[in-house]
C-alpha positions in Angstrom: 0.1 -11.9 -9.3 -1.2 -11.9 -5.4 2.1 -11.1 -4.5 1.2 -7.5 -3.7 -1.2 -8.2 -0.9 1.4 -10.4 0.7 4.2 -7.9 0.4 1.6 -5.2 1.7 1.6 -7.7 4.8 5.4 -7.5 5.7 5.1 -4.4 5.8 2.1 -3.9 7.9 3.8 -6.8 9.9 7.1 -4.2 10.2 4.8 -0.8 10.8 3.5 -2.5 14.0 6.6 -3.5 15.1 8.0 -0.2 14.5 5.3 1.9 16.0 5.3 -0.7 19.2 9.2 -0.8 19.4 10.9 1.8 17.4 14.8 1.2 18.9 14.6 -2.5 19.1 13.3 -3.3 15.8 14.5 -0.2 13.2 17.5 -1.9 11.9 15.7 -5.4 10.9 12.8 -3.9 9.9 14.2 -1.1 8.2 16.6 -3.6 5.8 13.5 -5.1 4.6 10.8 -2.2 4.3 13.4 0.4 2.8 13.9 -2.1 -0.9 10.8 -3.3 -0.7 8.1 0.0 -0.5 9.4 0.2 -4.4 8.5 -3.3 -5.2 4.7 -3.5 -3.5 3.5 -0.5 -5.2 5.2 -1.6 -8.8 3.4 -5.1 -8.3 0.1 -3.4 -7.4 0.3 -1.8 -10.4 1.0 -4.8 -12.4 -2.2 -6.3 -10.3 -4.1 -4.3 -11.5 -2.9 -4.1 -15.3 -3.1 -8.0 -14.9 -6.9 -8.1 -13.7 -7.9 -5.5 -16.3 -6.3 -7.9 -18.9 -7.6 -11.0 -17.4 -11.2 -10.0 -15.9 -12.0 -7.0 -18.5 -15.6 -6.5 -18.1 -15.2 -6.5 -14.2 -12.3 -3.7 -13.3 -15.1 -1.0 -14.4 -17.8 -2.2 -11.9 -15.4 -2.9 -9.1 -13.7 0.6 -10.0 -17.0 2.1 -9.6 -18.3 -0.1 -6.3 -15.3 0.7 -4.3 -14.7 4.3 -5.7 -14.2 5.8 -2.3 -12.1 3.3 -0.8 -9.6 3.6 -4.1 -9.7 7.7 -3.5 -8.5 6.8 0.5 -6.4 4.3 -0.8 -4.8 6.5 -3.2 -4.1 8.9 -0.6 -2.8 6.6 1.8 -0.3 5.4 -0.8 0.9 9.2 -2.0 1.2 9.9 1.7 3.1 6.0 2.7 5.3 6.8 -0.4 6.4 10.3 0.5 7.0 9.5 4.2 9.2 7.1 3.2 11.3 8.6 0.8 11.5 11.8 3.1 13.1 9.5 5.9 15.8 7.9 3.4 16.8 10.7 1.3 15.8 13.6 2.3 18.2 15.3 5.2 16.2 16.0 8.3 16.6 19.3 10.5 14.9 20.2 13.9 11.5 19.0 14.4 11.1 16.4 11.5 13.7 13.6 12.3 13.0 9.8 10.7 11.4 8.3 13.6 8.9 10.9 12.8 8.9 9.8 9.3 8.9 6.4 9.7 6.1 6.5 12.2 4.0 8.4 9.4 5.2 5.5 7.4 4.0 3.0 9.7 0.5 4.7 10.5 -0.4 5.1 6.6 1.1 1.8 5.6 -1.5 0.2 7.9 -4.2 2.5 7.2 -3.9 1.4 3.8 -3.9 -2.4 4.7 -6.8 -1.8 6.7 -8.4 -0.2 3.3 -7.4 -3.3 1.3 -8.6 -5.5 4.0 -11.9 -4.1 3.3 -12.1 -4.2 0.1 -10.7 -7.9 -0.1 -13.5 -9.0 2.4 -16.4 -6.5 0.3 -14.9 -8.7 -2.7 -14.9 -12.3 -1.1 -18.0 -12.3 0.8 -20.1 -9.4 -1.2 -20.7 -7.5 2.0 -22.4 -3.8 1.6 -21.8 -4.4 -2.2 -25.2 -3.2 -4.0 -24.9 -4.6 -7.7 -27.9 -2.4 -8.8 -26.8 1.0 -8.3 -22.6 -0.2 -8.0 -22.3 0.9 -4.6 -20.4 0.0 -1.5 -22.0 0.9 1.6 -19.7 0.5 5.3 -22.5 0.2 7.3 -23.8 -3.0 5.7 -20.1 -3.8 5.3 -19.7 -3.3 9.2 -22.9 -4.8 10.1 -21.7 -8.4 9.0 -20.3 -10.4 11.7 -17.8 -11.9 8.9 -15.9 -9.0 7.8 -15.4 -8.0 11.3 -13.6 -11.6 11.7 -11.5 -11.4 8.7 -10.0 -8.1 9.4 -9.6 -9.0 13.1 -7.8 -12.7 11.8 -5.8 -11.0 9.9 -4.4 -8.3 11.6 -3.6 -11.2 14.6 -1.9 -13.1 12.3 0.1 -9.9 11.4 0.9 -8.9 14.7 1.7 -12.1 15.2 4.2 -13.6 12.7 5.7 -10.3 12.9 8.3 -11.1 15.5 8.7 -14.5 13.5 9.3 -13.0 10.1 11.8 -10.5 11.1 13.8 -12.6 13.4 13.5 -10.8 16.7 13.9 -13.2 19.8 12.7 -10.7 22.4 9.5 -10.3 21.1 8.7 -13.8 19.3 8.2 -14.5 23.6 6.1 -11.9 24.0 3.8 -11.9 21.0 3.4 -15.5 19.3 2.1 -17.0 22.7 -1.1 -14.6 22.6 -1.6 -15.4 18.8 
């Protein structure tokens, strides 16, 4: 069941190629994000059904701990979804054309990673978690040398493999070097 996260990834991995290099990447990155949007969010959900299922007495809590970061989360994903299916079905006129879309796409998609990079590292390492009053605080999260290293790890290897996992030679030169 941790295959949402991962497919979250690729497609983080795809929005920074397509905000950094819109003309040279669409048509890769686009024949793997367009099937695959569908898929993430139905395997989130089944995450989710799957944790309540197997960790019952600890969905509530965490619901309640990381409240606000579900309510941006939630928003990031109505908007993510809506960009998207705007830019493949909907017929654009004048000032809304799918680069516009897709760069919409791109910025929510990793918004939203960057949400559920948060939360992953509030879960792993318990940073700004208070168990008392089931809060999550950002400051204590951000004050923690550790979270600050995960997200930044992460989002490295993104940028990355990026190049790698999509197959484009011009930019594997450029960008796996610095990683």
């Amino acid at each position: 069941m941790l295959y949402s996260p991962w497919l979250i990834i690729t497609e983080m991995m795809g929005s920074v190629l397509m905000l950094i290099a819109w003309e040279a990447v669409r048509k890769k990155v686009l024949d793997y994000i367009v099937p695959v949007w569908e898929v993430t969010g139905t395997f989130g959900a089944f995450w989710v059904v799957a944790s309540d299922f197997a960790y019952p007495k600890i969905l509530i809590p965490l619901a309640s701990i990381f409240s606000a970061a579900i309510a941006i989360f939630l928003i990031l994903f109505v908007a993510r979804n809506s960009t998207i299916v705007f830019a493949e079905f909907i017929k654009k006129k004048g000032w809304l054309d799918e680069k516009k879309l897709y760069t919409g796409y791109s910025i929510s998609t990793l918004l939203l990673g960057l949400v559920v990079l948060v939360i992953i590292t509030g879960i792993i390492g318990g940073n700004g978690i208070d168990l008392n009053r089931l809060t999550f605080s950002v400051s204590a999260w951000a004050g923690n040398a550790a979270s600050w290293l995960f997200i930044i790890g992460a989002l490295l290897i993104a940028v990355g493999l990026a190049p790698v996992f999509y197959d484009l030679a011009p930019l594997k030169k450029l960008v796996v070097p610095f990683t």
